[in-house]
C-alpha positions in Angstrom: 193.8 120.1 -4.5 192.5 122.4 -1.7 190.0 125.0 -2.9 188.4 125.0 0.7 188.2 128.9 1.2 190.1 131.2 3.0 191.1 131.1 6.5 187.8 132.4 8.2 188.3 136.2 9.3 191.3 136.7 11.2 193.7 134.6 10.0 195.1 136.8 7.7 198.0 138.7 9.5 198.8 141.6 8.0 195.2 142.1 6.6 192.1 143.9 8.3 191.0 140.6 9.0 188.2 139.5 6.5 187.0 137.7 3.4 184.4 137.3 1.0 183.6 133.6 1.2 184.8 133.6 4.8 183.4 133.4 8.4 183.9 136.7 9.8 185.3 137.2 14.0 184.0 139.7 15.9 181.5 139.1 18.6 178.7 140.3 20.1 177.6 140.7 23.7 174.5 141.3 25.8 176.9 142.1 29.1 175.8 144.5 31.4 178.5 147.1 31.6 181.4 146.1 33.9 184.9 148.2 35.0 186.3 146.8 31.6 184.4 145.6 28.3 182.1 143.2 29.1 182.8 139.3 28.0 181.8 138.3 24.8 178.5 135.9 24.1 178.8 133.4 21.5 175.9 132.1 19.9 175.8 128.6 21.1 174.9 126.0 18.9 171.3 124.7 19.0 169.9 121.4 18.0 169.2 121.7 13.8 166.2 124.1 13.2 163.8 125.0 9.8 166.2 127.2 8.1 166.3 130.9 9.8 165.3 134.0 6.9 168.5 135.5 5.8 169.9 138.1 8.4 168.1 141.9 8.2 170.4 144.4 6.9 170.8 147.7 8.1 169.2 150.9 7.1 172.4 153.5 7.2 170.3 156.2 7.8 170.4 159.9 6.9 174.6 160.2 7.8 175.8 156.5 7.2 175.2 154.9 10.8 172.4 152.7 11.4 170.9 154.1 14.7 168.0 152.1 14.9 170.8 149.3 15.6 172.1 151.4 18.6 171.4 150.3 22.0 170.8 154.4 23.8 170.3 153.0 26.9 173.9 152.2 27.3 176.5 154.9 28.3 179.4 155.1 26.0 181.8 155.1 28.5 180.7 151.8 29.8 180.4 149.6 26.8 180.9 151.3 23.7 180.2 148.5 21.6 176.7 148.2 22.7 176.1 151.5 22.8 176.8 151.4 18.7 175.7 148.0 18.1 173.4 146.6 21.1 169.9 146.4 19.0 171.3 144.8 16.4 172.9 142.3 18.6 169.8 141.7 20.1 167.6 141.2 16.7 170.1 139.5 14.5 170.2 135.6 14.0 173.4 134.4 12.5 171.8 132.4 9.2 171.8 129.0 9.6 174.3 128.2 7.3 176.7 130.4 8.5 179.2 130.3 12.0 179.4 134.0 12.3 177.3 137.1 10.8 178.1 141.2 10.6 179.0 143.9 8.9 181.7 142.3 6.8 179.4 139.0 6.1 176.8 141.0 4.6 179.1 143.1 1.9 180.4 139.6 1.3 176.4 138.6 0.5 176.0 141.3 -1.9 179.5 140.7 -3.8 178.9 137.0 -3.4 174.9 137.9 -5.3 176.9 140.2 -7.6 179.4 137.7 -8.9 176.7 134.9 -9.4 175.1 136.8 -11.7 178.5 137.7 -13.8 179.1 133.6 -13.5 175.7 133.0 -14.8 175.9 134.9 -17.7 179.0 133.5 -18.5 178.0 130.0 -18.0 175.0 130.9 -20.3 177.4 132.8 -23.5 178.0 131.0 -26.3 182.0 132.8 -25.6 184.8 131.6 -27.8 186.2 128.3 -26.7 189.1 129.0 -24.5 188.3 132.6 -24.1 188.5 134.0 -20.6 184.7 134.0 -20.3 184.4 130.4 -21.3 186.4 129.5 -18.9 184.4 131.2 -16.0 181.2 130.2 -17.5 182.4 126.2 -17.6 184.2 126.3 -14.3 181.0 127.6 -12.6 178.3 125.6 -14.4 180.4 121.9 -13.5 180.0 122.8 -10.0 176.7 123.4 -10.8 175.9 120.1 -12.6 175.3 118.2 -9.2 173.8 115.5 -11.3 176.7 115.1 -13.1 178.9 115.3 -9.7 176.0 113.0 -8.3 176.9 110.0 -10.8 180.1 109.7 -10.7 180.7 109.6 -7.0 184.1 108.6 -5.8 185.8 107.8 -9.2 187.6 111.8 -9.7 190.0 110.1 -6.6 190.8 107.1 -8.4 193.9 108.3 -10.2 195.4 109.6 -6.9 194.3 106.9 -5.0 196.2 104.8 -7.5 199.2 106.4 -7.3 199.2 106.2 -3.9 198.6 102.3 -4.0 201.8 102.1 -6.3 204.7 103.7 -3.3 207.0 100.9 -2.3 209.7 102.6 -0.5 210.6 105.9 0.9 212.2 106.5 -2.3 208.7 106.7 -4.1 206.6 108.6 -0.8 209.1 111.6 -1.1 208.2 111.4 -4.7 204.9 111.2 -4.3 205.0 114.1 -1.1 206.5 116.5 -3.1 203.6 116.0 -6.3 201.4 117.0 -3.5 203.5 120.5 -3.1 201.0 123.8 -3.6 201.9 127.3 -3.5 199.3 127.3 -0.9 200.6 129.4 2.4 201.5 132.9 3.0 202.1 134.2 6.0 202.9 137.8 5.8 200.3 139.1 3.3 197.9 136.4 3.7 198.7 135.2 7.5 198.6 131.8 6.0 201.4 130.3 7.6 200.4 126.7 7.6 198.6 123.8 5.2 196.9 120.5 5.6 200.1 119.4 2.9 202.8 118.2 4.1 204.8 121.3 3.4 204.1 125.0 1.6 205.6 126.6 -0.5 205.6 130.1 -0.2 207.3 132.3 -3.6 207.5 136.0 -2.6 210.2 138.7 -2.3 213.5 138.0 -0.5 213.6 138.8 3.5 217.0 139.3 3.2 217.2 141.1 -1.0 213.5 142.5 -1.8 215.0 142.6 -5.5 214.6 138.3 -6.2 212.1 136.4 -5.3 212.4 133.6 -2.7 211.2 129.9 -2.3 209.9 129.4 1.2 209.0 126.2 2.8 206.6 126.5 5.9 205.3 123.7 8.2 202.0 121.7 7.1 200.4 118.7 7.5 197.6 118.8 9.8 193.9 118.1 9.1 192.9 120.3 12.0 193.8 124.0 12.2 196.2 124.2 14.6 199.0 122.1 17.0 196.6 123.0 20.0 193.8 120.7 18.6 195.9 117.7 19.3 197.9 118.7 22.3 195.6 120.3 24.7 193.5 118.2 26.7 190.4 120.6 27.3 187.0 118.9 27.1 186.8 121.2 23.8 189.3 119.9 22.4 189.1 116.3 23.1 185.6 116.4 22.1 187.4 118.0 18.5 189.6 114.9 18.1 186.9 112.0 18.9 184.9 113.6 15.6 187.7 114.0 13.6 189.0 110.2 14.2 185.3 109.4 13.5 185.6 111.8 10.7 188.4 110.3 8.9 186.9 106.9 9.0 183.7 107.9 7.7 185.2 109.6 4.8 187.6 106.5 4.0 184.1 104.2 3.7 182.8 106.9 1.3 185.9 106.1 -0.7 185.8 102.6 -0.3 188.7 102.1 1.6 188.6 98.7 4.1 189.5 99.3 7.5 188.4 102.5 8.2 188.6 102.8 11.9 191.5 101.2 12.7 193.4 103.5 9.6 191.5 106.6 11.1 193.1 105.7 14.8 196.8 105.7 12.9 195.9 108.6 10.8 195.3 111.1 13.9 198.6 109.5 15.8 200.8 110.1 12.6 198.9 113.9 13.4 199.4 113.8 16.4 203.2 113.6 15.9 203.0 116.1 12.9 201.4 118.6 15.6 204.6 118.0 18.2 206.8 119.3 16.2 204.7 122.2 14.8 205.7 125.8 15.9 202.7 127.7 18.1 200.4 130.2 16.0 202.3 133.5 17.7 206.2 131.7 17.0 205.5 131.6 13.1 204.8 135.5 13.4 208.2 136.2 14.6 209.8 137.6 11.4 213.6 137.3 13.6 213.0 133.4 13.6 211.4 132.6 10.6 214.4 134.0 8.5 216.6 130.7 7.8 218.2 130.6 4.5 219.0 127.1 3.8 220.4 125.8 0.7 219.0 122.8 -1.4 222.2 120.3 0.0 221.1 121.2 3.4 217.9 120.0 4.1 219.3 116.1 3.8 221.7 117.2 6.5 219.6 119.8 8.5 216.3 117.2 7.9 217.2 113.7 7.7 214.3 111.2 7.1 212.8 112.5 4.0 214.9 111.6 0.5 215.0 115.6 -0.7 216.4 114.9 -4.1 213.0 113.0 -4.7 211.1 115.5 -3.0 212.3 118.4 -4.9 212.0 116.3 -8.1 208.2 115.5 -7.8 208.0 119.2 -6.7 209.3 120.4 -9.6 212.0 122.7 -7.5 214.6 120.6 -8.6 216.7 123.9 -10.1 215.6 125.6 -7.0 219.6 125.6 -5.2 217.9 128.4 -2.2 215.6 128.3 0.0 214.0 130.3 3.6 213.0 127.8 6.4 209.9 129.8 7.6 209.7 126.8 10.9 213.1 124.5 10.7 212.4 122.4 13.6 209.1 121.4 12.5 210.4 120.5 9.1 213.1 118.9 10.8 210.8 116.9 12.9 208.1 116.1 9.4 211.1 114.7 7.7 212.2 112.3 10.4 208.9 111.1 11.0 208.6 110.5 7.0 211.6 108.6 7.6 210.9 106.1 10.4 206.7 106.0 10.7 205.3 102.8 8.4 205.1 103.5 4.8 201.9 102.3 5.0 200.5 105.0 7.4 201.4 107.3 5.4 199.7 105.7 2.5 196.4 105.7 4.1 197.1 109.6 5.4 197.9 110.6 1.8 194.8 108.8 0.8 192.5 110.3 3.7 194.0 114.0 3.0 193.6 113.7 -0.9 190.0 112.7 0.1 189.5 116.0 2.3 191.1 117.8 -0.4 188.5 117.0 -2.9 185.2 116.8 -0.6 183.6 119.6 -1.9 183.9 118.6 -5.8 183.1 114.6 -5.1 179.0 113.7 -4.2 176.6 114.3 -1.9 178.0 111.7 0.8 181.3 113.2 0.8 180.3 116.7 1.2 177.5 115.9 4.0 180.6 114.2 5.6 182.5 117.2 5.1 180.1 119.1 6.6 179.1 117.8 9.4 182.6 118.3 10.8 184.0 121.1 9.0 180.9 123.1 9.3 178.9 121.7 12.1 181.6 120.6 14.5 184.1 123.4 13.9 182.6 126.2 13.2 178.7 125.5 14.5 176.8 126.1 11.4 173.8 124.3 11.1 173.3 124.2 7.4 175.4 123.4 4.1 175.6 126.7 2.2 173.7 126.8 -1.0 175.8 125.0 -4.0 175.6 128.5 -6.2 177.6 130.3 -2.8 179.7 127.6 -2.9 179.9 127.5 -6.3 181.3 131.8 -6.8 183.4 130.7 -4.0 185.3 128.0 -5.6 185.4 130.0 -8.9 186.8 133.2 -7.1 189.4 131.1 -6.0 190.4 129.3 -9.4 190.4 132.2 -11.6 189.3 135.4 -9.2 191.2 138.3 -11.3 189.2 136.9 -14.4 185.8 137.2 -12.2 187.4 140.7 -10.6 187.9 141.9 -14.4 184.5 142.0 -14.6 183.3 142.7 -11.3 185.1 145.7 -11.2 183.7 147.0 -15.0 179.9 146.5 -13.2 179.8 147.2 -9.9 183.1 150.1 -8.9 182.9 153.7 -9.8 185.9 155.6 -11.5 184.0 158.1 -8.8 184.6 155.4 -6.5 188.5 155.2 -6.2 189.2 158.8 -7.0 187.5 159.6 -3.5 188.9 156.7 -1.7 192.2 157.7 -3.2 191.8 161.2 -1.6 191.4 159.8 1.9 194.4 157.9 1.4 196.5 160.7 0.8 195.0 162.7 3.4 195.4 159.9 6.4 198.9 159.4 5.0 199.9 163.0 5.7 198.2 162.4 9.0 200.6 159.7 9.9 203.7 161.8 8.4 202.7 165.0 11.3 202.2 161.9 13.7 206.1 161.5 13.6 207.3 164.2 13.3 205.2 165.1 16.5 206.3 161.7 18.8 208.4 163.2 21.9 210.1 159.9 22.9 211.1 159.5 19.1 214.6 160.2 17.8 215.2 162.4 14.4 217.1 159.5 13.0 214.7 157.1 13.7 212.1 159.6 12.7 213.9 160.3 8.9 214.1 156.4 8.8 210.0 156.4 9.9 209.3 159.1 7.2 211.5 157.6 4.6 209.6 154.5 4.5 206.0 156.1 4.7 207.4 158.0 1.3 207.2 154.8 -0.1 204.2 153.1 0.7 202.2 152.1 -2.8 198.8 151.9 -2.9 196.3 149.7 -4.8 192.8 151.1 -4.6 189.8 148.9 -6.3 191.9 146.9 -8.4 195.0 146.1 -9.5 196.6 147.7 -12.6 197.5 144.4 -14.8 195.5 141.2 -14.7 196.5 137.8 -14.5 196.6 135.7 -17.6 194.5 132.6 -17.5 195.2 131.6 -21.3 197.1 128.5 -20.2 194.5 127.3 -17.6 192.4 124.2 -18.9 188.8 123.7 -17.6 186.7 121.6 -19.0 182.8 121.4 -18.8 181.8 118.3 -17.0 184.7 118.0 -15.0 184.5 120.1 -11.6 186.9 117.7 -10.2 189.8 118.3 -12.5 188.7 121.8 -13.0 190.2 122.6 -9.0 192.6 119.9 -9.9 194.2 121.9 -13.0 193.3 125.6 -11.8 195.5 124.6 -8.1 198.1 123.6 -10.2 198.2 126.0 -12.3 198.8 128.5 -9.8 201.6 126.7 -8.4 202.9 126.7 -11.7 202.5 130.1 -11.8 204.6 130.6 -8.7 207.1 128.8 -9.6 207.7 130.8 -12.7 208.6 134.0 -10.3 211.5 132.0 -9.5 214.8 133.6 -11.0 212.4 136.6 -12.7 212.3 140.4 -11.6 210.1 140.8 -8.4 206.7 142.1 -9.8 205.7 144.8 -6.8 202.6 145.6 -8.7 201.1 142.2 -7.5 197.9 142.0 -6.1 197.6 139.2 -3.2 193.3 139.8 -2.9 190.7 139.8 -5.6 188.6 142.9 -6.3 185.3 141.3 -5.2 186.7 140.6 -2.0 185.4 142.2 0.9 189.1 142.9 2.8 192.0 145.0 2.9 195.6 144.3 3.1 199.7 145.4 3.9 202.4 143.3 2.3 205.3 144.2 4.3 208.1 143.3 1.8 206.7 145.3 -0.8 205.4 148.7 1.6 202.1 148.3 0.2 198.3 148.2 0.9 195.7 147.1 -1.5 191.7 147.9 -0.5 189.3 146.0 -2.9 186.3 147.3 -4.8 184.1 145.8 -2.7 184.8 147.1 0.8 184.8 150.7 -0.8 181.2 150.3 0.1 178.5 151.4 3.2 179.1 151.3 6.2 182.5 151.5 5.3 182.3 153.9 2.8 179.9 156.1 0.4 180.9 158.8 -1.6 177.5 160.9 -1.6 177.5 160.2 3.0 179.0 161.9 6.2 182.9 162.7 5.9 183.1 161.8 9.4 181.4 158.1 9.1 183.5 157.7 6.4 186.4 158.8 8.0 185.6 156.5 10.8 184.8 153.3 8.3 186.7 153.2 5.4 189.5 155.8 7.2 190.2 153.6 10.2 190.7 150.9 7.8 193.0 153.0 5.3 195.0 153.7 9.0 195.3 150.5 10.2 196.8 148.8 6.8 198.9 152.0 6.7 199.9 151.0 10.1 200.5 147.6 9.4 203.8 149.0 7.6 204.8 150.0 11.6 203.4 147.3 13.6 205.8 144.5 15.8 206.1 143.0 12.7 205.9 145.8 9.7 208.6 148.1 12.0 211.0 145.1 11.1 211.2 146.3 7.6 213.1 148.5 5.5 212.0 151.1 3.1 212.7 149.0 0.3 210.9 146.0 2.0 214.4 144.3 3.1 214.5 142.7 6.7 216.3 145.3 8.4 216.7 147.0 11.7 216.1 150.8 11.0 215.9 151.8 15.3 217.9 153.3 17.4 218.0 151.0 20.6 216.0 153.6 22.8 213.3 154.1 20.3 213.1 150.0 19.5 212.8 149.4 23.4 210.0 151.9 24.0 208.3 151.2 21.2 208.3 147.8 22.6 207.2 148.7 25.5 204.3 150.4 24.1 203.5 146.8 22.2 204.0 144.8 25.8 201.6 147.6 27.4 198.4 146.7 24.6 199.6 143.2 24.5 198.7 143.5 28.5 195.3 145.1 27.9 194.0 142.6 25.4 195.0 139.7 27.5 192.9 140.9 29.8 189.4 140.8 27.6 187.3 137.3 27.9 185.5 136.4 25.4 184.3 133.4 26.6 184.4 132.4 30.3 187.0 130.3 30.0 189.6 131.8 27.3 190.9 134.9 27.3 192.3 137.3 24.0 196.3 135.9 23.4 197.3 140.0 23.3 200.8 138.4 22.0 198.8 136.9 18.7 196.9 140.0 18.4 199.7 142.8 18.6 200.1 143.5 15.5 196.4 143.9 14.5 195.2 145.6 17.7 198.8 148.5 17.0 196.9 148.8 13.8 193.8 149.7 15.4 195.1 152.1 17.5 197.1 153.8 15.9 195.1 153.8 12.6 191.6 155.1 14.3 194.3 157.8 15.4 195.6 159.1 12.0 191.9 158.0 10.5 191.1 160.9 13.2 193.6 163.1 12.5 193.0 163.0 9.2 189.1 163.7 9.3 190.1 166.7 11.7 192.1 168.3 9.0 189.3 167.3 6.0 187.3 170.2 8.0 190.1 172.7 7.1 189.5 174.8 10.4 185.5 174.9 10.2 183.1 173.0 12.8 181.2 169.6 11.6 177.8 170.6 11.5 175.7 168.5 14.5 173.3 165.7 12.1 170.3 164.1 14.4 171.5 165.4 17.5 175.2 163.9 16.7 178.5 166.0 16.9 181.4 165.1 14.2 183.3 163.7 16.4 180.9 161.6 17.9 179.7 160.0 14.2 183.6 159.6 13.5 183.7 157.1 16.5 180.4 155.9 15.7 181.2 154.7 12.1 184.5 153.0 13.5 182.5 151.3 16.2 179.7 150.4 13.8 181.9 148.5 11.4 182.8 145.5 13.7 179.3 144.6 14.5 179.4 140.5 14.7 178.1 137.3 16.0 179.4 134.5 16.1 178.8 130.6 17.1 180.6 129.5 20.2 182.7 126.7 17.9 184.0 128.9 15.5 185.0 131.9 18.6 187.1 129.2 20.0 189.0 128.2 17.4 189.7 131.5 16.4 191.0 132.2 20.0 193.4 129.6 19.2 194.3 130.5 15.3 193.6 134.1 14.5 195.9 137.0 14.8 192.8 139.4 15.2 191.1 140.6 19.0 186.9 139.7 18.3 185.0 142.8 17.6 183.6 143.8 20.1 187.2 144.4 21.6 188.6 146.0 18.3 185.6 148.4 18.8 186.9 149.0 22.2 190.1 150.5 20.7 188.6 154.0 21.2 189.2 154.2 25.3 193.1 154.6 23.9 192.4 157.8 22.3 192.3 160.8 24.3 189.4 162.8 21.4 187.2 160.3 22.4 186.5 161.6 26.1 184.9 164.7 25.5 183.4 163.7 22.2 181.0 161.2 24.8 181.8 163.0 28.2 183.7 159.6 29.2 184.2 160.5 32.9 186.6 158.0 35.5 184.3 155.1 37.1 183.1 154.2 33.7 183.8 150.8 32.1 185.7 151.6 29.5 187.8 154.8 31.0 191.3 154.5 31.2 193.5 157.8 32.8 195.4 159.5 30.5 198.8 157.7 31.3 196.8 154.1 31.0 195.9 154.9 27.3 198.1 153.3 24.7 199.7 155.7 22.3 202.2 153.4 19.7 202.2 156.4 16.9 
C-alpha cells in the first residue's frame, strides 16, 4: 500500500504540472530586475511558529486579474513576473502546513472544502450497504476515527510483517517481491516513472500497436525521490540521507522491530545500490530508450538474480508472456542485487518500506515520524495537514471517479464545458493555421502535423463513463485495509486491461482535480472540472484573461501532442517517426535553443533549471501561449478589444497567463523539485512571454530591458 499523494506539482510529464492534494512548483522572487529574470527566492524554513492564518486569496477584479497583486513599479520588460505578481509575493505566507502556496494550491483548497463536504454527507447517509455512497462515506469516516486508528497502533502491519518473517530463500523473497507489485507508475500521462516498490507496473496502450494494451515494468525501489539523493555528495543532500537513516530507525522502534540503527545503516546501503543502477530523471523521458520489448523467458536471462517465475507468480502476471522494459539496466542491476545482497537485508527493507507504505493509516507516532521527514525535512512544512485534508485526499485516491461523480453533479456547469469546449475548438484551429504557416516546415511533414491534430480527443470536465467500484470492499473501522483493498483493487483493475480492447475513453485524472493533462498514446487531453475555474477561467469574465488562463493551458496540453516527446508519436498514438530528416533536425534545434535559455535561469544560488528535463513542458509553454494568442486574436473576429481599467486586450491576455503561475515555495521542496520535476518554477514559465514577438508592443518592451530578447533570439517551436 502507498496512498501517499501525488508527485508534488511537476512531476507529471506530459501534464500542466499540478494536483489537488499536491505541493504546487512555481516560485516567487523579490529580485530587482537584472539583464535576464531575476533568481528565484525560496521561502526558507524557519524554526516551528503558532500556526500562520490560511493564505489571502485574491480579489479577480472587474476583468479576472487581481491588480491589487501587481507590483506597477516594475517595468514589464524587466521582470514580468513581478510586474503581474510582485504584491502578492510580498504579502503572501505559504500556510504552515504546506511547502509551497499559489494560484493552483488555492483552487485545490476550495475542491479540497468542496469534496469534504460531499464525504461528509456520505459518511453521515444511512446509503445501502455496498452502494457507491457507502463506500465513500465508510472509507472517509475510518480515516476519520483517529481514536479508533489511535488504539490499535502498530497491529494493521502485523500480517505483512509476518509474512515477511516467514522468507527462507530467494525462492520465497521473489514471491514475496512480486505480492508487493502495484500498478503504481506512469510515466507518460502521469510522469510517474518511478516507485518506492521494487518494480512498477505500468498497463497502458502498446508503444509499438496502440490497438493492445501493454505490461510495462519501470525501475523502483527507493525511499527517497530520486538516484541524486544518494549519489551526490552536496551538503543538501548529505544532510537528506543522515535523516532518512535516522528516519528509518525511528520508524522500525515504532513497529517494534530490535535493532533499529544498525538495520537502518543496511537499509540505506541496499538503497544506495538500488540508486546505482537507477536511470537519471531526464533518461526515463527518452521514449527511443525506454521502448524494449522483452518477453516473459527473457528477463531470467536478460536479469539474472531474481527467480522470475516466482516473481510473476506472486504478481499475478503469470499469463503475462510480453512485456516493455521502460529502464533494463536498472532492472537488470535490482535483480542481481536481489540475488546476491543477504536475505535478511532485504527482510528488514521490505519490513521498513511496508512501514512507510502504511504511515499515514497507522497512529499518531507513526505519522509524526512520517512527518517530520516527509513533510519537515523534504519539503519544509512546518505543520501536519489537518486529518479531514488528509482524509479527501486519501479517499480521492481510493475511489476518486466515485467522489468526481458527485463533484461534478454539484459544483460544474453544463454552461461550464460548453464554453470551455468552444475555446478548445477555437485554439485548435489556431494550431492547424500555425502549420500550415511554418516556412522551414515541409508539406509532408506538414499533412503528417495536420493529420494528427485531426485526431486529438478531448475530455472536458469529466469523463464520459465512470469506473465501477461494485467489487471494492471497505469496511468501517478498518482505514488500514480500506487503502490495503482499494490499492489492490486498482491493480486488479489493471491487470484486467491485459488481452482486452484498449479503452481510449479513459480518464487518467479525477474531475476534482485541479490539473490538466496529454496522453500521448491515445492523442488526447483531458481538463478537469475544477481548473475550469478563476483565474483560469470564468464564463461571465474578460475573453482575453480567459484566453490567457484557461487558453494557454488548453495550448500547452494541445502542444504536448508536438513536444520532444509527443512529436515521437503517430496519429494513431503508435511510436513512430512521422519527419522528414530536415524538419526533425530543425525542430531539434529549436528544442536545444529553449533547452539553452532555461539552463540558464537560477532559481536558487547554487542550482540552475535542467532545460533538458524541462523541454517538453517549457515547448508547451511556448508554443501554447502562442496558439492561446492566436486564438483570442481571432475570438475578436476583426473588431478592437475594448481598453478595461486603463488595460489593452493584449496586455490582459498576457496578464492572465502571467497571473496563473503565481507561487511560493519552501527552499526544501524547490530543491528537490530541481532534481525530480519535468516543469521550469513559475516564475520562469511566466517568463515564456519574451519568446513571443505580440508581446513587445502590447508593453513597449524596448532592447536593454531584462527580459528582451531580439527577434532572432526568440524561440518559435510551432
Amino acid at each position: 500500500m502507498s496512498f501517499r499523494s501525488r508527485p508534488p506539482f511537476g512531476a507529471a510529464r506530459m501534464t500542466l504540472g499540478v494536483c489537488a492534494s499536491a505541493l504546487i512548483t512555481a516560485c516567487a522572487s523579490t529580485a530587482p530586475a537584472e539583464k535576464s529574470p531575476p533568481q528565484a527566492q525560496a521561502a526558507t524554513t524557519p524554526a516551528p511558529a503558532p500556526a500562520a492564518p490560511a493564505a489571502p486569496k485574491p480579489h479577480f477584479g472587474s476583468f479576472g486579474v487581481d491588480t491589487p497583486g501587481m507590483d506597477t513599479s516594475v517595468a514589464p520588460g524587466d521582470d514580468f513576473y513581478r510586474y503581474v505578481n510582485g504584491k502578492w509575493v510580498d504579502t503572501t505566507e505559504i500556510p504552515p502546513d504546506r511547502s509551497a502556496y499559489g494560484m493552483f494550491t488555492r483552487l485545490a483548497e476550495d475542491a479540497s472544502q468542496q469534496t469534504r463536504a460531499l464525504l461528509e454527507a456520505a459518511a453521515k447517509s444511512d446509503a445501502a450497504a455496498g452502494s457507491e455512497e457507502r463506500k465513500l462515506g465508510d472509507f472517509y469516516a475510518s480515516f476519520m476515527d483517529e481514536a479508533a486508528i489511535e488504539a490499535r497502533g502498530a497491529t494493521p502491519l502485523k500480517p505483512e510483517l509476518d509474512r515477511i518473517a516467514a522468507v527462507a530463500n530467494r525462492k520465497d523473497l521473489a514471491t514475496l517481491l512480486g505480492t508487493t507489485l502495484r500498478s503504481d507508475v506512469d510515466p507518460l500521462n502521469t510522469g510517474q516513472s518511478t516507485t518506492e516498490r521494487l518494480l512498477g507496473l505500468w498497463v497502458a496502450e502498446d508503444l509499438n500497436d496502440p490497438s493492445r494494451y501493454a505490461a510495462y515494468v519501470l525501475q523502483g525501489g527507493l525511499g527517497l525521490p530520486d538516484r541524486d539523493f544518494y549519489l551526490k555528495d552536496t551538503p543538501r543532500f548529505k544532510e537528506v540521507r543522515e535523516k532518512y537513516q535516522q528516519h528509518i530507525a525511528v520508524q522500525l522502534k515504532n513497529a517494534g522491530i530490535a535493532d533499529a540503527e544498525a538495520k537502518a545503516r543496511a537499509i540505506f546501503a541496499l538503497e544506495k545500490k538500488i540508486a546505482q543502477v537507477h536511470w537519471a530523471a531526464q533518461d526515463t523521458q527518452d521514449v527511443a530508450k525506454v521502448n524494449n520489448p522483452w518477453k516473459q523467458t527473457d528477463f531470467a536471462k536478460k536479469a539474472p538474480g531474481l527467480d522470475w517465475a516466482a516473481y510473476f507468480a506472486g504478481a499475478g502476471l503469470t499469463p503475462q508472456k510480453d512485456f516493455i522494459v521502460w529502464q533494463p539496466s536498472a532492472i537488470t542491476g535490482i535483480a542481481k542485487l536481489v540475488g546476491s545482497e543477504p536475505i535478511q537485508t532485504w527482510k528488514d527493507y521490505l519490513a521498513f518500506h511496508a512501514i512507510m507504505r502504511g504511515t499515514q493509516f497507522l497512529s499518531k507516532p507513526f505519522v509524526d515520524a512520517g512527518f517530520d521527514f516527509s513533510g519537515r525535512t523534504m519539503s519544509g512544512a512546518q505543520q501536519l495537514r489537518e486529518r479531514w485534508k488528509r482524509g479527501v485526499d486519501f479517499t480521492n485516491g481510493a475511489m476518486g471517479e466515485a467522489v468526481g461523480k458527485r463533484y461534478v453533479e454539484k459544483h460544474f456547469p453544463p454552461a461550464a464545458k460548453a464554453e470551455a469546449d468552444v475555446m478548445v475548438r477555437n485554439i485548435l484551429a489556431a494550431l492547424g493555421r500555425h502549420i500550415d504557416a511554418l516556412a522551414w516546415m515541409s508539406p509532408e511533414t506538414k499533412a503528417r502535423a495536420k493529420e494528427k491534430l485531426g485526431t486529438v480527443q478531448v475530455g472536458i470536465g469529466h469523463p464520459d463513463t465512470w469506473r465501477d467500484y461494485s467489487g471494492l470492499e471497505i469496511v468501517k473501522g478498518d482505514a488500514f485495509g480500506n487503502a490495503e483493498r482499494a490499492e489492490l483493487f486498482e491493480h486488479k483493475r489493471n491487470l484486467a486491461k491485459l488481452g482486452k480492447p484498449v479503452d481510449r475513453k479513459e480518464w487518467f485524472m479525477t474531475p476534482q482535480e485541479v490539473n490538466a493533462l496529454n496522453s500521448p498514446q491515445q492523442n488526447s487531453i483531458i481538463f478537469p472540472a475544477a481548473i475550469l475555474q478563476p483565474p483560469f477561467f470564468d464564463p461571465n469574465a474578460d475573453p482575453a484573461v480567459n484566453y490567457g488562463g484557461i487558453g494557454s493551458v488548453i495550448g500547452h496540453e494541445i502542444i504536448h501532442s508536438f513536444d520532444d516527446v509527443g512529436a515521437q508519436f503517430d496519429a494513431q498514438g503508435k511510436l513512430a517517426n512521422w519527419w522528414t530528416p530536415k524538419d526533425l533536425e530543425q525542430f531539434k534545434a529549436a528544442g536545444q535553443a529553449l533547452a539553452a535559455q532555461f539552463s540558464a535561469y537560477k532559481p536558487l544560488p547554487d542550482m540552475n533549471v535542467n532545460g533538458e528535463l524541462t523541454l517538453g513542458e517549457n515547448i508547451a509553454d511556448v508554443a501554447g501561449i502562442s496558439i492561446a494568442h492566436d486564438a483570442y486574436v481571432m475570438s475578436l473576429g476583426g473588431k478592437p478589444a475594448p481598453t478595461l481599467d486603463g488595460f489593452t486586450g493584449e496586455q490582459r491576455f498576457f496578464m492572465g497567463f502571467a497571473q496563473v503561475w503565481r507561487n511560493k515555495f519552501r527552499e526544501p521542496l524547490l530543491r528537490r523539485l530541481l532534481v525530480t520535476d519535468g516543469h521550469s518554477p513559475g516564475m520562469f514559465r511566466a517568463a515564456t512571454v519574451r519568446n513571443l514577438d505580440a508581446w513587445y508592443p502590447a508593453f513597449d518592451v524596448k532592447p536593454g530591458q531584462g527580459l528582451y530578447l531580439t527577434p532572432e533570439q526568440r524561440v518559435k517551436v510551432w
